[in-house]
N, C-alpha and C positions, 0 to 999 in steps of 0.2 A: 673257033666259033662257039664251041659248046663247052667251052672248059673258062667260059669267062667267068672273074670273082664276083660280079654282079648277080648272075643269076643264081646262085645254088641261097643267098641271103634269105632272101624269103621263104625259102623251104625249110630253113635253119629254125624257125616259130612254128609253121605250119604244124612241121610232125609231131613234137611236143605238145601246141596246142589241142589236138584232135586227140592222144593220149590221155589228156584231161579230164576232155570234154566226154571219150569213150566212159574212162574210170566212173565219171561221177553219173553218166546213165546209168550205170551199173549197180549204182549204191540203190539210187532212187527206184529202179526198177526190183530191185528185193526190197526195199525199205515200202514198198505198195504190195506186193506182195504176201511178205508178213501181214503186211495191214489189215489186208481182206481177209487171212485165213483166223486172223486171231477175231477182226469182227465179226465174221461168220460163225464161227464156233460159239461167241458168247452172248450172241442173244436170242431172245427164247421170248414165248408168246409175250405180247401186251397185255395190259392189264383187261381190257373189250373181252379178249379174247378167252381169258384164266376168267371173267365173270360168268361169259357164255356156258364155258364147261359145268361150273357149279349151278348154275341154274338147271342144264341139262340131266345133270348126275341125281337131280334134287335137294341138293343142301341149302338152297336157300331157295323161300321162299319170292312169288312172283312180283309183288308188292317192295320189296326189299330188291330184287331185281332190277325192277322199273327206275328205281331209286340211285339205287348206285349207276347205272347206266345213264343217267340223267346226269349224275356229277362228274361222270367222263368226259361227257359232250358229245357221245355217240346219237 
């Protein structure tokens, strides 16, 4: 009953298939991974934000401030 050549056919793709399917989780799951750590690392304030600072510090005046802040669209 259980040793018929019928039934084991379809387990003959399954296993294989699912090895596949495993593998290339695999890839995608590091391939996001790196993603995020290299996006994360490589960015660094907005430009809003490097104006804020220089207005703050004093290097530029408030007028020039208003100005450039205006052509951000902030």
């Amino acid at each position: 009953m259980w040793w018929s050549d019928d039934w084991m056919m379809p387990m003959m793709f399954f296993g294989p298939a699912l090895m596949i399917l495993f593998v290339i989780g695999c890839f995608a799951a590091l391939f996001y991974v790196v993603r995020g750590a290299i996006g994360a690392r490589s960015r660094g304030p907005d430009a809003l934000e490097i104006l804020k600072q220089r207005y703050a510090r004093g290097e530029i005046a408030q007028a020039e401030y208003e100005e450039r802040r205006r052509l951000l669209g902030a």
